[in-house]
C-alpha angles and dihedrals in degrees: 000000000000130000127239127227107213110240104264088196089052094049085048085059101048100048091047087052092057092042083055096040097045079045094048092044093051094050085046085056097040093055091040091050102034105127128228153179132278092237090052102043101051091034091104093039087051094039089054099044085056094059100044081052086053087054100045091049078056107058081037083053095055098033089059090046099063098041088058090033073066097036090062106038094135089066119092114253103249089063105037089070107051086042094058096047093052083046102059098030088063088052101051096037085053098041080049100050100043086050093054093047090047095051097047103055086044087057105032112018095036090221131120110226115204104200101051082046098052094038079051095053095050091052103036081058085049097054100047097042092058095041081054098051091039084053093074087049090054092049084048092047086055100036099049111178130294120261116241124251113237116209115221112233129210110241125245093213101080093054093039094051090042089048092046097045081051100054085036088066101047089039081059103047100044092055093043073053099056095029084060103032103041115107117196093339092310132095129208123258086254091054098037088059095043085049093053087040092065088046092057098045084048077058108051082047096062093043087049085052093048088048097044084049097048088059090049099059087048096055095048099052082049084061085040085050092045096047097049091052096047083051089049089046090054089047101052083048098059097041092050081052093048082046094057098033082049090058097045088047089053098050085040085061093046094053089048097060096047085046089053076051103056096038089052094061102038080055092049093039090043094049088044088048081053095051096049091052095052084053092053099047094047086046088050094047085046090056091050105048103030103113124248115267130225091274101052110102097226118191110231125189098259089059087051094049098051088048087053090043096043089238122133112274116232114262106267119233087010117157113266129212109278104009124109120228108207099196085060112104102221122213125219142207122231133164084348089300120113116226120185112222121200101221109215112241116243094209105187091197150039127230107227090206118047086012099234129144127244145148128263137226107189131037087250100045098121100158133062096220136012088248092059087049096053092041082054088047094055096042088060100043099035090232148100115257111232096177097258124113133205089222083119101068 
């Protein structure tokens, strides 16, 4: 039996295919797992919300037009619109304005202000109560009124020409009769009663004619019934429709306004999130780069070379040769007695967290020590510093 050389060329692939799978699987991770900032992760969610609440003010905009386009129809037409445009602009720029300062001092200053509430909720109210009435008008706009039914009546003119060719015809022939048959201005017994038989026949024609006529009234105010009924019925269709459409308009413009609402607040409580990230961030860069103060024992090379070399390490914070240590309490000479004097410390700042005194070096040096800088860290953030930053994101 052979052996087999594995295919060099095929090994080559497949390896090549795992390089480029493990590579595409770490850059899958690293996109899936990034991680980023509040601000950047809910910016499409915040952006879409504000223009669902645009749109929202708009429908609101042109329901409460056309209530008040109603509400003043005894105004000419020249001044109703710009009326109603004043009108409602002045709504919707106060309801907005009470709801942002509301808002406001409910995110970033943590107060109720009862003004702005109280201004919000009447015009809120506002708002609302014309954008309902304006909704029936917009059931009544897309449900116009129903076409009436016309019945179609039988004509009379039919019965009335065959009944007066008819009676035409006997009328003829009875006078061609007496015209022939009268002697002398009188007529025999045989042509008197054929005489009298045409007249008769022209009556029962007529009769005929009267009762022929008289069906087909009736007939035709049975198609004028019919008809009516069949309009009423269409009426009472469409406003059972406006009724029902009405109904769902008015509940539409309800849920509008709580929407605007809602909107409203995730916008205020995502840009207040943002603004307490940035904060963060800045305090977190501060902490890092604020320079060690004077009390800070700060490990300097030489310190690290004697411990390598097993050599004594220089003393840390230890007075050096022409500078003054103010916390020292210097000693004089006087008369060949010496008198120790307390100096009096000049401290140019305050610690805001152990509320000592010191003196600073920077123009950003805020705390007396590094340990009263990280305690003020956590205290903002509400959590513990490890050390780690989210300058990264």
């Amino acid at each position: 039996m052979k052996n087999f050389i594995k295919n060099p060329y095929s090994l080559a692939r497949k390896g090549i295919s795992s390089l480029i799978a493990s590579e595409s699987m770490e850059a899958t991770l690293d996109k899936k797992f990034k991680h980023t900032t509040f601000s950047k992760r809910f910016w499409l969610v915040n952006l879409s919300l504000m223009a669902l609440a645009f749109a929202v003010q708009i429908a609101s905009l042109i329901t409460a037009g056309l209530m008040l386009y109603h509400y003043f129809g005894n105004v000419p037409m020249l001044l109703r619109i710009p009326l109603l445009l004043v009108v409602v602009l002045v709504i919707e720029i106060i309801k907005r304005i009470a709801l942002d300062d509301v808002l406001k001092s409910a995110f970033q200053y943590r107060e109720f202000e009862h003004f702005s509430f109280a201004v919000s909720v009447v015009f809120v109210g506002i708002s609302i109560g014309i954008s309902y009435g304006g909704a029936s008008f917009v059931a009544d706009l897309m449900l116009p009124e129903p076409t009436e039914v016309e019945p179609i009546l039988k004509s009379d003119a039919s019965i009335k020409a065959d009944y007066q060719q008819q009676i035409a015809a006997i009328e003829q022939e009875r006078d061609t009769l007496r015209a022939t048959r009268l002697y002398y201005g009188k007529l025999r017994h045989e042509d008197q009663r054929s005489i009298d038989e045409h007249n008769k026949s022209i009556n029962d024609l007529i009769a005929q004619q009267r009762e022929e006529l008289r069906n087909l009234a009736a007939a035709n105010e049975g198609l004028t019934a019919e008809a009516d009924t069949a309009t009423a019925g269409l009426i009472a269709a469409v406003m059972k429709e406006r009724q029902t459409l009405r109904q769902q308009l008015e509940y539409t413009v309800l849920g509008f306004e709580t929407l605007l609402l809602l909107c409203l607040c995730f916008s205020w409580w995502y840009y207040d999130n943002c603004r307490k990230e940035r904060l963060g961030l800045e305090e977190t860069a501060a902490v890092e780069n604020e320079e060690p103060t004077a009390t800070t024992a700060v490990v300097t090379p030489a310190v690290t070379a004697a411990v390598r070399g097993g050599g004594v390490a220089p003393v840390l914070n230890q007075k050096k040769i022409g500078f003054i240590d103010y916390q020292e309490q210097p000693t004089t000479e006087k008369n060949g007695s010496r008198t120790t004097v307390e100096k009096e410390v000049k401290y140019t700042r305050k610690c805001p967290v152990c509320k000592k005194g010191f003196i600073h070096n920077s123009w950003n040096h805020t705390y007396c020590t590094e340990q009263c800088k990280i305690t003020a860290w956590e205290e903002r953030n509400g959590k513990k510093y490890t050390g780690r930053t989210s300058k990264k994101a």
